[in-house]
KEKEVO-418106 format. One record per residue: x, y, z of N, C-alpha, C, CB in turn; residue in three letters. Coordinates in Angstrom, 1 decimal, always signed. Glycine has a CB too. Layout:
BEGIN
<rec><n_px>X</n_px><n_py>Y</n_py><n_pz>Z</n_pz><ca_px>X</ca_px><ca_py>Y</ca_py><ca_pz>Z</ca_pz><c_px>X</c_px><c_py>Y</c_py><c_pz>Z</c_pz><cb_px>X</cb_px><cb_py>Y</cb_py><cb_pz>Z</cb_pz><res>Ala</res></rec>
...
# end
This chain:
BEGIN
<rec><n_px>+31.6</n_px><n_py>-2.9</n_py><n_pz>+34.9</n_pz><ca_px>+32.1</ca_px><ca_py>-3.6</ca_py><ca_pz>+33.7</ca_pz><c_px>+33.4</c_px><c_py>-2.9</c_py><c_pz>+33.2</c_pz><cb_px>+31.0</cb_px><cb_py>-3.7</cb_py><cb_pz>+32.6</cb_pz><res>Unk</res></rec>
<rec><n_px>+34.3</n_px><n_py>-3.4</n_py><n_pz>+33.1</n_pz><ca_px>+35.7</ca_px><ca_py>-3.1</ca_py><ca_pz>+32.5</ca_pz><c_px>+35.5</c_px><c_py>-2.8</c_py><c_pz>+30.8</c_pz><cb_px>+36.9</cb_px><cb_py>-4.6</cb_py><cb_pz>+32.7</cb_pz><res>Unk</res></rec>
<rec><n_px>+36.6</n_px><n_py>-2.4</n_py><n_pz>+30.5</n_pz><ca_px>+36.7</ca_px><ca_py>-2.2</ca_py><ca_pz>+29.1</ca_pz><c_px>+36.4</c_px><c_py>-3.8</c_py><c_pz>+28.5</c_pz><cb_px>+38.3</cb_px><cb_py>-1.4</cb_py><cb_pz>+28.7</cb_pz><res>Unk</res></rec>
<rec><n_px>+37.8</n_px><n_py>-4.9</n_py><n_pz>+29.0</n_pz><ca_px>+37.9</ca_px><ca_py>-6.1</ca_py><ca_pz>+28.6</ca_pz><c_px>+36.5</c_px><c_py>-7.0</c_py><c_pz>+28.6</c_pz><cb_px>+38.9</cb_px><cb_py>-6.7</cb_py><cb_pz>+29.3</cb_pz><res>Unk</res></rec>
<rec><n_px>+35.7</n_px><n_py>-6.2</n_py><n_pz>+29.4</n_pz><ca_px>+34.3</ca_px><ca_py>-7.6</ca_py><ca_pz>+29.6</ca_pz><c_px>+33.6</c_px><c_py>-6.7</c_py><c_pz>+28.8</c_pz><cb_px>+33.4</cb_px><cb_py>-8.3</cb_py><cb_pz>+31.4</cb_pz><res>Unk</res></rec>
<rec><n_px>+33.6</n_px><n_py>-5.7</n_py><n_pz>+28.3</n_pz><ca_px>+32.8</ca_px><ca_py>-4.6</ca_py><ca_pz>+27.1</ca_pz><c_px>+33.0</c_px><c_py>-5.5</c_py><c_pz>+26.1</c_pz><cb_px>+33.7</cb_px><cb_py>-2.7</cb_py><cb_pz>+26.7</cb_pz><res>Unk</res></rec>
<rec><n_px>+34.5</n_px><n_py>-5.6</n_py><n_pz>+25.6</n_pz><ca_px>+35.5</ca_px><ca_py>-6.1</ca_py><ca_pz>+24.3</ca_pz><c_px>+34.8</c_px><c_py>-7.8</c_py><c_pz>+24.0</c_pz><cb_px>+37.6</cb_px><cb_py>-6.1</cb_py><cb_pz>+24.8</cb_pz><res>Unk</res></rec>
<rec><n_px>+34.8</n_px><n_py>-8.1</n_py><n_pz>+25.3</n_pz><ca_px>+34.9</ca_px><ca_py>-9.8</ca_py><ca_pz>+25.0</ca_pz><c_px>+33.2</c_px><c_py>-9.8</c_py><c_pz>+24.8</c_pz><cb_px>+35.6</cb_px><cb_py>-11.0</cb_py><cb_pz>+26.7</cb_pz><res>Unk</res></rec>
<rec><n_px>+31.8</n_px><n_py>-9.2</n_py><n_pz>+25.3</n_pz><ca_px>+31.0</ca_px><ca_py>-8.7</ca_py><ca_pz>+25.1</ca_pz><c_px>+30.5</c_px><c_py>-8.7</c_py><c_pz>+23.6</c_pz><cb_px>+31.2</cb_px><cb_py>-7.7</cb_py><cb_pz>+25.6</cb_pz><res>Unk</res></rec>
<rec><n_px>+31.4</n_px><n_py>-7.8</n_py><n_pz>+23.1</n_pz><ca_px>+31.1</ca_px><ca_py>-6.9</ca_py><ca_pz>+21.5</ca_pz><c_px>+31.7</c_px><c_py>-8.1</c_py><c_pz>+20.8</c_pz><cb_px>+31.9</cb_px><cb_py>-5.1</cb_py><cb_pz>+21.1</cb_pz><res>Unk</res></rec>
<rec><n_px>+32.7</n_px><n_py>-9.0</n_py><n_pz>+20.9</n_pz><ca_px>+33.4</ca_px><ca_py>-9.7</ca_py><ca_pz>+20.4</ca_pz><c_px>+32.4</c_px><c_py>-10.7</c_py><c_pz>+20.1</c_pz><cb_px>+34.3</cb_px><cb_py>-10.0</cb_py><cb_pz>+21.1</cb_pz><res>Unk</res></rec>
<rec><n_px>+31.9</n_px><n_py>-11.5</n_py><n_pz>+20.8</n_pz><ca_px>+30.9</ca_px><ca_py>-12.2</ca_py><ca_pz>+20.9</ca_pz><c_px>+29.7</c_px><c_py>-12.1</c_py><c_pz>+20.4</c_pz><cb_px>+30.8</cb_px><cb_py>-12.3</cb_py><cb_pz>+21.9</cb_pz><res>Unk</res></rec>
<rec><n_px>+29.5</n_px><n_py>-10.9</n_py><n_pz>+20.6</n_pz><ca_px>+28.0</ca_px><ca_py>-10.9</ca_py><ca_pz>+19.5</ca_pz><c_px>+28.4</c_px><c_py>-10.6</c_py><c_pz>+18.3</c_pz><cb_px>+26.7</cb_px><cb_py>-9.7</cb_py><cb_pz>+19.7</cb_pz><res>Unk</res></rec>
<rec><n_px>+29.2</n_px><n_py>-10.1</n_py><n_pz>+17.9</n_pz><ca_px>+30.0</ca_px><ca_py>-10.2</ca_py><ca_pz>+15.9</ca_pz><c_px>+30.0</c_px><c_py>-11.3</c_py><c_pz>+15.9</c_pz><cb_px>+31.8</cb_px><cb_py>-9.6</cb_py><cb_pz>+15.2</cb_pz><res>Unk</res></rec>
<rec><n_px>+30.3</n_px><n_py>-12.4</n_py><n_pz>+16.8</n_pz><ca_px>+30.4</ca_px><ca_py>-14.0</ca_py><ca_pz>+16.2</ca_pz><c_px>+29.1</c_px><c_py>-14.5</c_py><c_pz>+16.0</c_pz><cb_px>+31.1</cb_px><cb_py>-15.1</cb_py><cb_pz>+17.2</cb_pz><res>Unk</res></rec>
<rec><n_px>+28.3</n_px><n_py>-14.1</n_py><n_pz>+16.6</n_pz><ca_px>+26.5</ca_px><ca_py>-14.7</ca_py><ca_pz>+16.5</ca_pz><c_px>+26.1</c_px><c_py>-13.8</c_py><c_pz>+15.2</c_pz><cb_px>+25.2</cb_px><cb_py>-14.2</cb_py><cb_pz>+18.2</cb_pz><res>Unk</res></rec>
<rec><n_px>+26.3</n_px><n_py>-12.6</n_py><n_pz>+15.6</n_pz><ca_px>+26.1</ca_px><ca_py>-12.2</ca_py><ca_pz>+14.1</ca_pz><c_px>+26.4</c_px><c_py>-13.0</c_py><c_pz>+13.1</c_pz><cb_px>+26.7</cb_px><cb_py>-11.1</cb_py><cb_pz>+13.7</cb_pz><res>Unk</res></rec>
<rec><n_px>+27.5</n_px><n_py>-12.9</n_py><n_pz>+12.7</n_pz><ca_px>+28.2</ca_px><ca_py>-13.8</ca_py><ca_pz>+11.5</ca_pz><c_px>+27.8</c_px><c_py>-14.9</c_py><c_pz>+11.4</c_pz><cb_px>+29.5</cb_px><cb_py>-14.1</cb_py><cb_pz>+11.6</cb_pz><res>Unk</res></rec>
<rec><n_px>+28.1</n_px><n_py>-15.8</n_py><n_pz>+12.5</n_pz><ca_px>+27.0</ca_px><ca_py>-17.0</ca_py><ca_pz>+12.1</ca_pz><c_px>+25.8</c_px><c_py>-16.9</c_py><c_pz>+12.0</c_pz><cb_px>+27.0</cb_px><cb_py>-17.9</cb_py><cb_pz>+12.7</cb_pz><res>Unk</res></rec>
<rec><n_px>+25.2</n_px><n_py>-16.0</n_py><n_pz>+12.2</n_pz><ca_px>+23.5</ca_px><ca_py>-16.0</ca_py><ca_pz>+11.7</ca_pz><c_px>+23.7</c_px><c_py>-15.3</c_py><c_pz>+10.1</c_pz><cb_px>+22.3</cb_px><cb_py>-14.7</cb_py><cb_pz>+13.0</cb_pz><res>Unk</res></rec>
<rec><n_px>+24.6</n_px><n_py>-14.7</n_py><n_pz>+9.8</n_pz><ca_px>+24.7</ca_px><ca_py>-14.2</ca_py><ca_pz>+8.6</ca_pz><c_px>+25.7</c_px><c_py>-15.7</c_py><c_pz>+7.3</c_pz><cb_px>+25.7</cb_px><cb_py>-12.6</cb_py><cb_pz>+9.0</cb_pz><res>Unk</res></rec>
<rec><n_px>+25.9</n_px><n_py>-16.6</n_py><n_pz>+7.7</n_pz><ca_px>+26.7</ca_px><ca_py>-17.4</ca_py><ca_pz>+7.4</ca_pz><c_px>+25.0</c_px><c_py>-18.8</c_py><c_pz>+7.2</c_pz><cb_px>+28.2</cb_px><cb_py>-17.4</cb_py><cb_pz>+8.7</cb_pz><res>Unk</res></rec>
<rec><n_px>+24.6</n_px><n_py>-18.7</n_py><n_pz>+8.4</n_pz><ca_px>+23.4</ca_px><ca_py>-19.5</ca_py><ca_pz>+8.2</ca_pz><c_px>+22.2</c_px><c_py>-19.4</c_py><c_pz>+7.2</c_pz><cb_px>+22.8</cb_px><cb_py>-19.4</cb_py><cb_pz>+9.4</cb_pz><res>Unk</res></rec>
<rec><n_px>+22.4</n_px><n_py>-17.9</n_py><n_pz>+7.3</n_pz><ca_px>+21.3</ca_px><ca_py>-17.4</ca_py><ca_pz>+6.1</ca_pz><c_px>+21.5</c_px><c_py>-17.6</c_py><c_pz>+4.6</c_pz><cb_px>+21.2</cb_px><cb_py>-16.0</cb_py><cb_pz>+6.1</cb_pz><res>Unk</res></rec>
<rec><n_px>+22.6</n_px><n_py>-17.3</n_py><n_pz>+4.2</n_pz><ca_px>+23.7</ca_px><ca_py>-17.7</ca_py><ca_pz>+3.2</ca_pz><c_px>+23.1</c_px><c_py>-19.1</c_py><c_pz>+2.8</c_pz><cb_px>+25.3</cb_px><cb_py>-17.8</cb_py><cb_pz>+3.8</cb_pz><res>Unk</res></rec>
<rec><n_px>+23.3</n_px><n_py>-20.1</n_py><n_pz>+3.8</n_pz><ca_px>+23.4</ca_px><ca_py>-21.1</ca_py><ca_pz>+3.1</ca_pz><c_px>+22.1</c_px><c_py>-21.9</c_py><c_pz>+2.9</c_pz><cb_px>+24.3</cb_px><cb_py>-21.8</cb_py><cb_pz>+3.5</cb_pz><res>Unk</res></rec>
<rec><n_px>+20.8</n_px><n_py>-21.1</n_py><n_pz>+4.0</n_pz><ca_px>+19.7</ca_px><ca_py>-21.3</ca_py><ca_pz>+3.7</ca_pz><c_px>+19.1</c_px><c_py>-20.8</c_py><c_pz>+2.3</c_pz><cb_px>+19.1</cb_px><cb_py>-21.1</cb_py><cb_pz>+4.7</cb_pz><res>Unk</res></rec>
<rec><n_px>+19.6</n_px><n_py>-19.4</n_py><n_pz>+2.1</n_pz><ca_px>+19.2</ca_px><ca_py>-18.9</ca_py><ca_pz>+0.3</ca_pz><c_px>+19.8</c_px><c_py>-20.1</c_py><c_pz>-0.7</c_pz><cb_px>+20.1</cb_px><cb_py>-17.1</cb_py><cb_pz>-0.3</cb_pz><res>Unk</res></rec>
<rec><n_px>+20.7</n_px><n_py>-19.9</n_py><n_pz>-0.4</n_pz><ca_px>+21.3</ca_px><ca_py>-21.2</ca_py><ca_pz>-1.2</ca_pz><c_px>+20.9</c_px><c_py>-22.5</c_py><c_pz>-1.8</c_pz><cb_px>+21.9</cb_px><cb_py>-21.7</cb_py><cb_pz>-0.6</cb_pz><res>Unk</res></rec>
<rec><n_px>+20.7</n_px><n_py>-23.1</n_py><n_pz>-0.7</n_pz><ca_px>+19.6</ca_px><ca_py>-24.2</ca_py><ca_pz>-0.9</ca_pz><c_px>+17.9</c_px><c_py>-23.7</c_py><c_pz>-1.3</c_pz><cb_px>+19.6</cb_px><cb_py>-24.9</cb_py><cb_pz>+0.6</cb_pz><res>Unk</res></rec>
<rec><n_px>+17.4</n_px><n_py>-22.5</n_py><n_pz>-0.9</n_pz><ca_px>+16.1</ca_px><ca_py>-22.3</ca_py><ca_pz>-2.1</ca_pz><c_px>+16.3</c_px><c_py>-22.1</c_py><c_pz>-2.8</c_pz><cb_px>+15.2</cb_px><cb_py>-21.5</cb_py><cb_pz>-2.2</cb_pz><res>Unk</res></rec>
<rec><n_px>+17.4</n_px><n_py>-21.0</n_py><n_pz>-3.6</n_pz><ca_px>+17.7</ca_px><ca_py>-20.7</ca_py><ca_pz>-4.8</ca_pz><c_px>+18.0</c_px><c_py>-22.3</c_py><c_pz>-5.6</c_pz><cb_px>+19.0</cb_px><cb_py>-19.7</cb_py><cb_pz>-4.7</cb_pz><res>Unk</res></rec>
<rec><n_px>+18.8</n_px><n_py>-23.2</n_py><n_pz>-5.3</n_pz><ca_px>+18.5</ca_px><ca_py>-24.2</ca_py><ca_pz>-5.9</ca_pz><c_px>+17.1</c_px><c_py>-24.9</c_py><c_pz>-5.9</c_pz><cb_px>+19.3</cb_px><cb_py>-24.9</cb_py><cb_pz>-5.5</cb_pz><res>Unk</res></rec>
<rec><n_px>+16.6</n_px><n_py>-25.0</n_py><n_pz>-5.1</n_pz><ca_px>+15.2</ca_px><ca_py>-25.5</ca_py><ca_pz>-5.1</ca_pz><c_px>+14.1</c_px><c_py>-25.1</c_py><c_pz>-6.3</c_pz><cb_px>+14.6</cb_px><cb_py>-25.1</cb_py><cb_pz>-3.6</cb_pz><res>Unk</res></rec>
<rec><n_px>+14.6</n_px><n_py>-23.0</n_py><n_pz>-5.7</n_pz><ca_px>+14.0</ca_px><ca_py>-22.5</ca_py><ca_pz>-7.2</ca_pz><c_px>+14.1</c_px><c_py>-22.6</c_py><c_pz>-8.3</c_pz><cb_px>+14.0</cb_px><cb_py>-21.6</cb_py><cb_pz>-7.4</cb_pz><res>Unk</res></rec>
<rec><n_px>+15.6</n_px><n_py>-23.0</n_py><n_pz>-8.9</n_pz><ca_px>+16.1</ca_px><ca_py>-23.7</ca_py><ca_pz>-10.5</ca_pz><c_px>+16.0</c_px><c_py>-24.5</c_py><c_pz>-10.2</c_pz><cb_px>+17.4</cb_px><cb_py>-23.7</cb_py><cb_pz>-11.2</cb_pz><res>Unk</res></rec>
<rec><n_px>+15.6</n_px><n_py>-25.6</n_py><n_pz>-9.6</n_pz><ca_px>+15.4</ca_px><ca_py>-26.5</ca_py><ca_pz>-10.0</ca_pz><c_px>+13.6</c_px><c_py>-27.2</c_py><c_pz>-10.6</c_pz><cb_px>+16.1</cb_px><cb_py>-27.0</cb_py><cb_pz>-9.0</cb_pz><res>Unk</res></rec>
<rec><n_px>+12.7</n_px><n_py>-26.2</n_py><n_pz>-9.8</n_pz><ca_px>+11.5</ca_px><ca_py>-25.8</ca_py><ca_pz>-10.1</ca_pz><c_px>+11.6</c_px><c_py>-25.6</c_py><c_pz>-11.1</c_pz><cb_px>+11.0</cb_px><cb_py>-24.9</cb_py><cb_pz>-9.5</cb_pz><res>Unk</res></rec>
<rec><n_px>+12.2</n_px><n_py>-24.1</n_py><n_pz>-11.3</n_pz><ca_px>+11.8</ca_px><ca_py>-23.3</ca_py><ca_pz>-12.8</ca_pz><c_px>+12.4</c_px><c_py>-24.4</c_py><c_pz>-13.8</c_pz><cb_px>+12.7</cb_px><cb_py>-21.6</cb_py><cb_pz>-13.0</cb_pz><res>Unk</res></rec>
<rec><n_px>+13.1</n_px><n_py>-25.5</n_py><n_pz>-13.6</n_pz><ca_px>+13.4</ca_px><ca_py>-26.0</ca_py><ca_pz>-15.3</ca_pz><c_px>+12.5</c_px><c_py>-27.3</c_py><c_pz>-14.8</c_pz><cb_px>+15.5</cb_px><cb_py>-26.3</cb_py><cb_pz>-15.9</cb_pz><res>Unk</res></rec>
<rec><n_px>+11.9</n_px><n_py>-27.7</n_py><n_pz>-14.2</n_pz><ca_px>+11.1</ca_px><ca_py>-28.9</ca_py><ca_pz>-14.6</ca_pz><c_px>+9.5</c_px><c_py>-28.1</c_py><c_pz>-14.7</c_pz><cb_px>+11.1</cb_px><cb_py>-30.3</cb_py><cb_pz>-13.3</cb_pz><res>Unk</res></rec>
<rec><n_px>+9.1</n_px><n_py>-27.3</n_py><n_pz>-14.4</n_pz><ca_px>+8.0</ca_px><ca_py>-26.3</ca_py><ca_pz>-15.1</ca_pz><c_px>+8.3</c_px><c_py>-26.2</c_py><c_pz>-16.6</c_pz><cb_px>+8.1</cb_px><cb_py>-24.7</cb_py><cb_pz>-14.5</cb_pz><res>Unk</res></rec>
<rec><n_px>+9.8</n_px><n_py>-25.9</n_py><n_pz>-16.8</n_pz><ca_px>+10.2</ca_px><ca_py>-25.3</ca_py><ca_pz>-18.5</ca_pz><c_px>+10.2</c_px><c_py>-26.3</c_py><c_pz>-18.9</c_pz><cb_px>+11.5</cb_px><cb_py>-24.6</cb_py><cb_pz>-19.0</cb_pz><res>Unk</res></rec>
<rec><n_px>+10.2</n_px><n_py>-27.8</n_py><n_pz>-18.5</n_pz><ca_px>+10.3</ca_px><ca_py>-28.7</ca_py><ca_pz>-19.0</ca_pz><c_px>+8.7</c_px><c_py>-29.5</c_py><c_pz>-19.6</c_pz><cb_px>+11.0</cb_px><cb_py>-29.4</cb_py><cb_pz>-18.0</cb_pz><res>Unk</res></rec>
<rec><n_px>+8.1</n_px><n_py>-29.3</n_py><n_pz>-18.4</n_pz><ca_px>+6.4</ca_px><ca_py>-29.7</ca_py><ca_pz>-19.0</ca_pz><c_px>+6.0</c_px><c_py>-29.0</c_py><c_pz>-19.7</c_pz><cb_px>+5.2</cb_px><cb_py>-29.6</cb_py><cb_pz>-18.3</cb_pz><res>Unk</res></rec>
<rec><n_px>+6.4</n_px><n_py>-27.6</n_py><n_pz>-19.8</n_pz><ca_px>+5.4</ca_px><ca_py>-26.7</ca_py><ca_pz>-20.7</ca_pz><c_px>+6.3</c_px><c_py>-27.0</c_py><c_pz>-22.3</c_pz><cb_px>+5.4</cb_px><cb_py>-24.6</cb_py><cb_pz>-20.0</cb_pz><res>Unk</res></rec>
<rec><n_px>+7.2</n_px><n_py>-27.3</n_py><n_pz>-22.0</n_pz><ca_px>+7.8</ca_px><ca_py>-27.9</ca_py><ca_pz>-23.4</ca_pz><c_px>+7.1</c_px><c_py>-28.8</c_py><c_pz>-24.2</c_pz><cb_px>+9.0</cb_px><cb_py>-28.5</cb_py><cb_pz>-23.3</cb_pz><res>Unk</res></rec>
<rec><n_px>+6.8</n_px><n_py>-30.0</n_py><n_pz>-23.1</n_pz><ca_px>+5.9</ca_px><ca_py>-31.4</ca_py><ca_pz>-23.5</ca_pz><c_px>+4.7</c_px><c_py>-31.3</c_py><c_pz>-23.9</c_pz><cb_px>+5.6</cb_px><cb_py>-32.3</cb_py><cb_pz>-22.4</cb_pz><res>Unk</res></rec>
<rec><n_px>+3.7</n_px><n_py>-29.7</n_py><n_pz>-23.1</n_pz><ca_px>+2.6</ca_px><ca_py>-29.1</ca_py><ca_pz>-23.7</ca_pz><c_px>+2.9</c_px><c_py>-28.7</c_py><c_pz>-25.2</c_pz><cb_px>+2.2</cb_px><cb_py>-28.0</cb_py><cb_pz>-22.8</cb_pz><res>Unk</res></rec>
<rec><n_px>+3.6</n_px><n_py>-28.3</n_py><n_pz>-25.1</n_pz><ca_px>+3.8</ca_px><ca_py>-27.5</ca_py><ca_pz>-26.4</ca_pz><c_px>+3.7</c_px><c_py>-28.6</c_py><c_pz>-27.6</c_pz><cb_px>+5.5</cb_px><cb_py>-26.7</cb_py><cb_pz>-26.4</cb_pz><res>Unk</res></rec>
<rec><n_px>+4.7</n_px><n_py>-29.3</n_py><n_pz>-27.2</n_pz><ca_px>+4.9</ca_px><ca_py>-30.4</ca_py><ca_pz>-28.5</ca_pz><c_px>+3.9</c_px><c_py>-31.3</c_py><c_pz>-28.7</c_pz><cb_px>+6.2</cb_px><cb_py>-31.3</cb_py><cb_pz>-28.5</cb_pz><res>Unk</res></rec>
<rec><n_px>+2.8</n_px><n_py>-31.8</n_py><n_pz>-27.4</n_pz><ca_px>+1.7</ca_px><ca_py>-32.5</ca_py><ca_pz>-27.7</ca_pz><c_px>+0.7</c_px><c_py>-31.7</c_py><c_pz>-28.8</c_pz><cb_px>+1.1</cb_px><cb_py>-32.7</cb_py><cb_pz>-26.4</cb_pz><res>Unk</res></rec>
<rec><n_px>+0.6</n_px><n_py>-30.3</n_py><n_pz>-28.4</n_pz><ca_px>-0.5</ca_px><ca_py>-29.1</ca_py><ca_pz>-29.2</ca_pz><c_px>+0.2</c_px><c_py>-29.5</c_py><c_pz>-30.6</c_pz><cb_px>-0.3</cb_px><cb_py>-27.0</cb_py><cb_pz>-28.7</cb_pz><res>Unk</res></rec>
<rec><n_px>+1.5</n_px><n_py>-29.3</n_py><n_pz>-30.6</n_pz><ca_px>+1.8</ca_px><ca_py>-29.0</ca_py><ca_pz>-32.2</ca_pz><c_px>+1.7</c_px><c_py>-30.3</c_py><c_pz>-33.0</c_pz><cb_px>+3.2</cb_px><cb_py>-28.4</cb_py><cb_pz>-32.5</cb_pz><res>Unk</res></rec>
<rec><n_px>+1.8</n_px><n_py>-31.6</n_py><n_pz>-32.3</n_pz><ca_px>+1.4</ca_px><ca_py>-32.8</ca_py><ca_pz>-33.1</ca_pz><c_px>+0.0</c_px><c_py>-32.7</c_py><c_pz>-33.2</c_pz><cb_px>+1.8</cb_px><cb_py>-34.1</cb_py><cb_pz>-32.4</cb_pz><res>Unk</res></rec>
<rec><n_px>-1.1</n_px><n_py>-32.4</n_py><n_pz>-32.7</n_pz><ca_px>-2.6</ca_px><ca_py>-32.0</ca_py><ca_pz>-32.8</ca_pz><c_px>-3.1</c_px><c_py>-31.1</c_py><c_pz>-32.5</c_pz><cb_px>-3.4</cb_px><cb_py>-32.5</cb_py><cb_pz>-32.4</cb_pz><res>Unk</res></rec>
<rec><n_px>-3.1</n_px><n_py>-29.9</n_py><n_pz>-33.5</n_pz><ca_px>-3.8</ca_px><ca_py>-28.8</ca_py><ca_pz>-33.3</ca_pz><c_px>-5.1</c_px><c_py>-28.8</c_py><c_pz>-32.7</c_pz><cb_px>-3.9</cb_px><cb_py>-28.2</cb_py><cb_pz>-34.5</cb_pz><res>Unk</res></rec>
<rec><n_px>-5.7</n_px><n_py>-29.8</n_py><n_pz>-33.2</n_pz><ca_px>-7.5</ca_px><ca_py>-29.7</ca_py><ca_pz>-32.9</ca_pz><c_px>-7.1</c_px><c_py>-29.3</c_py><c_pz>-31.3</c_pz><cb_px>-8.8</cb_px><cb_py>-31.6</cb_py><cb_pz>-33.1</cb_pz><res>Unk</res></rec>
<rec><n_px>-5.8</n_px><n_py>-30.2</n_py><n_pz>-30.3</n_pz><ca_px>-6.5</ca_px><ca_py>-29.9</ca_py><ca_pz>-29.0</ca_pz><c_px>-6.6</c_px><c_py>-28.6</c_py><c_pz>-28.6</c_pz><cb_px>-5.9</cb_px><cb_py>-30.6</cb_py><cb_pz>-27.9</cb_pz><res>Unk</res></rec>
<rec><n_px>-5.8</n_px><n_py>-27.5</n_py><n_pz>-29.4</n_pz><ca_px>-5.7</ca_px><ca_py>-26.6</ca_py><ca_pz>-28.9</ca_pz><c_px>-6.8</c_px><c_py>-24.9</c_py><c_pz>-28.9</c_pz><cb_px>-4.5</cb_px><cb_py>-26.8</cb_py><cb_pz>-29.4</cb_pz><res>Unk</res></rec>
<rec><n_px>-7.5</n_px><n_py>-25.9</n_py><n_pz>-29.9</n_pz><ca_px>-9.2</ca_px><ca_py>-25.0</ca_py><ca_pz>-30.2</ca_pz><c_px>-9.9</c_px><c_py>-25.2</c_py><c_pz>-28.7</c_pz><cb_px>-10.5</cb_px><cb_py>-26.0</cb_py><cb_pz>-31.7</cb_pz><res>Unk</res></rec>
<rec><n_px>-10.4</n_px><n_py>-24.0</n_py><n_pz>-29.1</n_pz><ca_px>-11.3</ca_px><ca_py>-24.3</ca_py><ca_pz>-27.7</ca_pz><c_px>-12.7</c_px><c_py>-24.4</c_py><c_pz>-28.3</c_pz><cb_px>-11.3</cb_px><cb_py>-23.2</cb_py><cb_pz>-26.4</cb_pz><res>Unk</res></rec>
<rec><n_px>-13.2</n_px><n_py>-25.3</n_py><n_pz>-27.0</n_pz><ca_px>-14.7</ca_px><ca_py>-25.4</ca_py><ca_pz>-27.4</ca_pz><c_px>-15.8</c_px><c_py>-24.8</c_py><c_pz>-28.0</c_pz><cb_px>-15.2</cb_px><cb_py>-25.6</cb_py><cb_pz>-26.8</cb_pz><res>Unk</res></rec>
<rec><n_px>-16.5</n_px><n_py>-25.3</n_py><n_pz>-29.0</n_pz><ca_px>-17.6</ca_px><ca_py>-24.1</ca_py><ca_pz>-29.4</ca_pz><c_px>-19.0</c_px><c_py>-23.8</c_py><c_pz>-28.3</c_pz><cb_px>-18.4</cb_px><cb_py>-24.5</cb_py><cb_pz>-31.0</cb_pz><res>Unk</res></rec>
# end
């Protein structure tokens, strides 16, 4: 093996790298949205909980 088929070699796997580093990227990406978008319709029901309790306390007693 020559230097040049070493080079073209090492060359080549920095590109697979990168694009596997470029792929990953944009898969976090898309969970991280997935995850805000979770976390605010969660914040959103527990809001709706909230305000149902505070129009009627009773539901919020627990049973005897």
């Amino acid at each position: 093996m020559t230097n040049s088929d070493a080079v073209t070699r090492i060359d080549a796997a920095i590109r697979r790298i990168e694009a596997a580093i470029e792929r990953r990227e944009r898969e976090n990406t898309g969970l991280r949205q997935r995850h805000d978008a979770l976390r605010s319709e969660v914040t959103d029901a527990i809001a709706s909980i909230d305000a149902i309790i505070s129009q009627d306390p009773d539901i919020a007693q627990e049973p005897n």
